[in-house]
C-alpha positions as CSV (number, residue, x, y, z in Angstrom):
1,X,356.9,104.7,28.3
2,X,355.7,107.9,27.6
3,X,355.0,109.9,31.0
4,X,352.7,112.6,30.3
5,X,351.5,113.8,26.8
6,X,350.9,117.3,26.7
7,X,350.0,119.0,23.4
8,X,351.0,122.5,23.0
9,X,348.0,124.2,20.8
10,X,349.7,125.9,18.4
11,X,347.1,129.5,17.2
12,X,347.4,131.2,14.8
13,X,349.4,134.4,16.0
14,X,352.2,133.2,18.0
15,X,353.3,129.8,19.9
16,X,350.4,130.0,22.5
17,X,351.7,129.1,26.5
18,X,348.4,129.1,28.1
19,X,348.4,128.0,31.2
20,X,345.7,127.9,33.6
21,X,346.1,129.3,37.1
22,X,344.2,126.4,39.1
23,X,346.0,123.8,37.7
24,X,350.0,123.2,36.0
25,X,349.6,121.9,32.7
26,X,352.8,121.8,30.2
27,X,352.3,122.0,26.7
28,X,353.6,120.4,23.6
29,X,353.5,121.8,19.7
30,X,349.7,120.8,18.5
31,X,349.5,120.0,14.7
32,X,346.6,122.5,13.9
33,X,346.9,126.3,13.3
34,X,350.4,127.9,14.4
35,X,351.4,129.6,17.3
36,X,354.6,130.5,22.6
37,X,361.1,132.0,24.7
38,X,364.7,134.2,23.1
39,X,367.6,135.5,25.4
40,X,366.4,136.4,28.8
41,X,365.3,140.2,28.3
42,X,365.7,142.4,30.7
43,X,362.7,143.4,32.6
44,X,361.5,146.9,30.9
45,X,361.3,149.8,33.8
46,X,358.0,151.0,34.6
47,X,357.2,154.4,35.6
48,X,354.4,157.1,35.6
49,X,352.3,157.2,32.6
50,X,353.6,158.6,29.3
51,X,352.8,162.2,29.1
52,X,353.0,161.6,25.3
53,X,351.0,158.0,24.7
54,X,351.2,157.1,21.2
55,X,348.7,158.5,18.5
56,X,347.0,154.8,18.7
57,X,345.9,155.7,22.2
58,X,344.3,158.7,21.4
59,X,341.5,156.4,19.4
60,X,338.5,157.7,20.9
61,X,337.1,154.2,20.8
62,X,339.9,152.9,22.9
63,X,339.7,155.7,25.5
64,X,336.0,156.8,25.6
65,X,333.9,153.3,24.7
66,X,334.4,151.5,28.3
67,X,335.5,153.8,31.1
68,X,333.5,151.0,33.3
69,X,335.1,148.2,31.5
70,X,338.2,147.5,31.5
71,X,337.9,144.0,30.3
72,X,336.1,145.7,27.0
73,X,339.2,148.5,26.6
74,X,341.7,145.8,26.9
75,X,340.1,144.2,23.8
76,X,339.8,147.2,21.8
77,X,343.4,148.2,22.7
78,X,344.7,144.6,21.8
79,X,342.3,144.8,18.5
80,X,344.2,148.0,17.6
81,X,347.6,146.4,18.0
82,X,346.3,143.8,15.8
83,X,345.8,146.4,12.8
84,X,349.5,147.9,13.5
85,X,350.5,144.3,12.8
86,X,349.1,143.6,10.0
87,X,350.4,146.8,8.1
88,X,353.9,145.7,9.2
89,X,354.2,142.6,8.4
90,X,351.3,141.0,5.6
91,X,352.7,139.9,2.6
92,X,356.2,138.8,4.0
93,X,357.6,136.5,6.8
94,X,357.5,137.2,10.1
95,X,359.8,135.9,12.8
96,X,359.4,135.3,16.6
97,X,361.9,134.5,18.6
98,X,360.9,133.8,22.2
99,X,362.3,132.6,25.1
100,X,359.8,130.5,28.0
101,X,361.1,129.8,31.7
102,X,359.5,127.9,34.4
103,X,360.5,127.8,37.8
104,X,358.2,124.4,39.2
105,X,359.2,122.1,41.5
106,X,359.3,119.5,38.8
107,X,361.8,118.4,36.5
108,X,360.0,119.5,32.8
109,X,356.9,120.1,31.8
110,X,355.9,116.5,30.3
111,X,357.4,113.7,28.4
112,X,356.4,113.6,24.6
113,X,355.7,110.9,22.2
114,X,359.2,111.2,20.8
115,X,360.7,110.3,23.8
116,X,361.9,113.7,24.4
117,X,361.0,116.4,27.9
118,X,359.7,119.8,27.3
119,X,362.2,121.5,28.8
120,X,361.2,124.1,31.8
121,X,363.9,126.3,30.1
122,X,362.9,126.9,26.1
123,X,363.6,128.7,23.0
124,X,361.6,129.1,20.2
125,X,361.8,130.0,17.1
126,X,358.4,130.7,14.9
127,X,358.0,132.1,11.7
128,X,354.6,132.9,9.6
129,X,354.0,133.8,5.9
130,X,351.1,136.3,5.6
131,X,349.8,137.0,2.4
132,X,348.6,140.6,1.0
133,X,345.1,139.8,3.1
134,X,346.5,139.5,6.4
135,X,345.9,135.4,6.3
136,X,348.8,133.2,7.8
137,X,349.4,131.0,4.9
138,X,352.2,129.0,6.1
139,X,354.1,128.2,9.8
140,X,356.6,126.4,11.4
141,X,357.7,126.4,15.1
142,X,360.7,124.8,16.2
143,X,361.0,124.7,20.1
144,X,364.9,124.1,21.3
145,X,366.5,123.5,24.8
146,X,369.0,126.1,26.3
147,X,371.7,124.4,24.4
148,X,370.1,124.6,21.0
149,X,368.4,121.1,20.5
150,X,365.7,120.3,19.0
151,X,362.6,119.3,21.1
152,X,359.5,119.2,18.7
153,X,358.9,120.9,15.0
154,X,355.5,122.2,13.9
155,X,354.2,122.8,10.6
156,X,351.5,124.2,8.4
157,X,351.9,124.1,5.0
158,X,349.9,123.9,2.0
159,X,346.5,123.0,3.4
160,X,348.1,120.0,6.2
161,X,350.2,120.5,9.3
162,X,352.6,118.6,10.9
163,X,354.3,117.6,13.9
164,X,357.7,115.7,14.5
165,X,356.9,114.9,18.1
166,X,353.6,113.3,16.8
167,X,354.8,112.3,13.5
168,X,350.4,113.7,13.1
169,X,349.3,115.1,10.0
170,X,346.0,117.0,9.8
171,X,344.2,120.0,7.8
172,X,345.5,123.1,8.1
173,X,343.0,126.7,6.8
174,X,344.8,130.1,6.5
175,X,343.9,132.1,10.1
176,X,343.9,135.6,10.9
177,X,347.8,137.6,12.4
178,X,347.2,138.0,16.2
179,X,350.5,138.6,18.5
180,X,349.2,138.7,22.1
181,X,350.8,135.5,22.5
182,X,347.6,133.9,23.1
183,X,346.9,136.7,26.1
184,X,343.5,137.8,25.3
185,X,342.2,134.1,25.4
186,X,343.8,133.7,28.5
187,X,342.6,136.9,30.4
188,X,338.7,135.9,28.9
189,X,339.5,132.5,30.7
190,X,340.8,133.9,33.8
191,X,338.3,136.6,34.4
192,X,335.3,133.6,33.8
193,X,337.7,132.1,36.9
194,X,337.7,135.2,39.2
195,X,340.4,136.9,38.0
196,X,340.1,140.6,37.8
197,X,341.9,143.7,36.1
198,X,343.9,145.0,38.5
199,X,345.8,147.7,35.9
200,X,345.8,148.5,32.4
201,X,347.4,151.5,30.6
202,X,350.2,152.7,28.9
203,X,353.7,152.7,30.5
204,X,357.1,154.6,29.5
205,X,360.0,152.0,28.8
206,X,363.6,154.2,29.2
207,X,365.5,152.0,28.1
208,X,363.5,151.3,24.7
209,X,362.6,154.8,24.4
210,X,359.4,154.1,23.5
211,X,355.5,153.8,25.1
212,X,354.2,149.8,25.9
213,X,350.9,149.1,26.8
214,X,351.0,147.1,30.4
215,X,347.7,144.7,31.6
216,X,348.2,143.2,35.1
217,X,345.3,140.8,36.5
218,X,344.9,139.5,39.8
219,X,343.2,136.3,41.4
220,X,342.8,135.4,44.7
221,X,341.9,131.9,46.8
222,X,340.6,131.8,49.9
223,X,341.1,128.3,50.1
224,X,345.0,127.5,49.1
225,X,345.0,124.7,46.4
226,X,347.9,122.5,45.8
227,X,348.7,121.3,41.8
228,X,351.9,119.0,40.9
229,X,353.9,122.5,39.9
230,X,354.5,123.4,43.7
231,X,354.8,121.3,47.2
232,X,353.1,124.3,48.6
233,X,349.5,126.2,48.3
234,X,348.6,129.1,46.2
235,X,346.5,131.4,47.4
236,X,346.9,134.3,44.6
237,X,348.1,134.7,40.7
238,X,349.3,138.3,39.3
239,X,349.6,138.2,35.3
240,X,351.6,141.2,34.3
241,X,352.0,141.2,30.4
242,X,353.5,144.2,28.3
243,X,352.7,144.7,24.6
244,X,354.7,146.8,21.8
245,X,352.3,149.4,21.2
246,X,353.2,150.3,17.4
247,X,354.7,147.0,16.5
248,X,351.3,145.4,17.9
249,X,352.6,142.1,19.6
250,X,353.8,140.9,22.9
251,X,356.8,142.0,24.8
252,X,356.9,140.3,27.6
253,X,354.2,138.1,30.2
254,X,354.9,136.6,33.1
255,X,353.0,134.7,35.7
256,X,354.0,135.1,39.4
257,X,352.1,132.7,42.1
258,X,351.9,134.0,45.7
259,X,351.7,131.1,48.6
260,X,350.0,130.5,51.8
261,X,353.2,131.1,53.9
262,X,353.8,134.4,52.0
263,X,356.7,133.5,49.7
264,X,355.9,133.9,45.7
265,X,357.7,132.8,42.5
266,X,357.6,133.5,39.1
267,X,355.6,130.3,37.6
268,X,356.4,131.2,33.8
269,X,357.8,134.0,32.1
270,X,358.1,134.5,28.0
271,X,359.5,137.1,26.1
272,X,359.3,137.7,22.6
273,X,361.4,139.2,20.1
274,X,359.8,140.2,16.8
275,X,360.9,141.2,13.0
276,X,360.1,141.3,9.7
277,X,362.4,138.3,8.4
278,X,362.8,135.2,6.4
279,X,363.2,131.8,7.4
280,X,366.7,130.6,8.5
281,X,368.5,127.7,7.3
282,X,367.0,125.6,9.8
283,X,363.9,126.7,9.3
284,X,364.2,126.2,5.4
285,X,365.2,122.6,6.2
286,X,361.9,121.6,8.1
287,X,359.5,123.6,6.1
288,X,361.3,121.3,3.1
289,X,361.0,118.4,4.9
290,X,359.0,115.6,3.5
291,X,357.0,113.8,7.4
């Protein structure tokens, strides 16, 4: 019997893992437009401002529209990173690999259709085509355990999509390249909630050698409320996501729950990995694949 069926919405853009803060709800590989984790990264290090930001932060739009609104410049900014995208990567294949780790006091995050658990430990491989207008023509997802099973497989191709855990088929329409991860739809969400911007700017990353543009929001609860992810009451959420300035798309986000006796964990935390490359054998395989 299946336990709980959660369907992972798949945007167009990247393998969305939305969650929302008042309440733990899993996800599953929807069968409509395609979009949400590779290797454990390494936390980038954070410190003072770039002296040097990159020349797309020195759009005047981005730095002298909203001084009052952060909410507004965060758009704007993520709206820029959208244009770097698309000149990278339309009319080829783009791959994300991205890696997605819970820590929840429950054993996965649902029970699918198929019989199988989303795992609280995932990897995820998603790849689009994007034609010389910037459209996503074609998608698949494949979401794997640690150990390289397959969990679920979605697809859009030729006008329909598809989804093994679902065995669904519906119409599928060409969408627009967006690589926040889903981010922006989630902050809009969140900031209807409560939540505010706590931070927002552009950070130095050593390691990379390069600029990243950092968003942090805060919530807070007066009243602690209790959810099936954790025994114990949460009585504030920091979202702390960090994008590739130039490459336009999402380096890392990770959501961090604070409790009513003053300990915290790190509810969920993705990091992607993106290139300009073709689909692997695997990925040929399913995109092949007659449902």
């Amino acid at each position: 019997m299946v336990k709980k069926i959660v369907l992972l919405a798949l945007f167009a853009g990247a393998l969305v893992a939305s969650f929302a803060l008042a309440k733990h709800r899993g996800k599953a590989l929807a069968n409509t437009a395609i979009n949400t984790p590779p290797t454990r990264a390494a936390q980038p290090a954070v410190t003072e401002k770039s002296e040097k930001p990159s020349a797309l932060l020195e759009n005047t739009a981005t730095q002298n529209a909203y001084p009052q609104n952060p909410q507004r410049r965060i758009e704007q900014m993520l709206a820029l990173m959208d244009e770097n995208a698309l000149k990278a990567f339309k009319g080829g294949w783009l791959h994300i690999h991205e890696t997605i780790d819970f820590d929840i006091d429950v054993a996965n995050n649902g029970v699918l259709p198929n019989g199988k658990a989303i795992p609280l430990h995932q990897i995820n491989d998603i790849w689009y085509q994007i034609n010389e207008d910037g459209k996503i023509v074609t998608t698949l997802t494949i979401m794997h355990t640690q150990d390289g099973d397959v969990v679920q497989v979605g697809r859009c191709k030729d006008g329909v999509s598809w989804n093994s855990a679902t065995q669904t088929q519906e119409p599928c329409f060409p969408d627009t390249l967006h690589l926040d991860g889903g981010f922006q739809h989630e902050m809009k969400w969140q900031i209807s909630k409560g939540a505010v911007v706590q931070q927002e700017g552009v950070i130095t990353r050593p390691a990379a050698k390069s600029d990243a543009y950092q968003v942090v929001l805060t919530q807070h609860w007066s009243t602690p409320f209790y959810g099936d992810a954790y025994k114990k009451g949460i009585t504030k959420a920091v979202e702390q996501a960090l994008f590739d300035i130039q490459g336009g798309h999402l380096i890392e986000w990770q959501t961090t729950f604070h409790f009513e006796d003053g300990s915290e964990r790190v509810y969920r935390r993705i990091t992607w990995q993106v290139t300009a490359e073709s689909p692997s054998s695997e990925a040929q395989e399913f995109l092949q694949a007659t449902p």
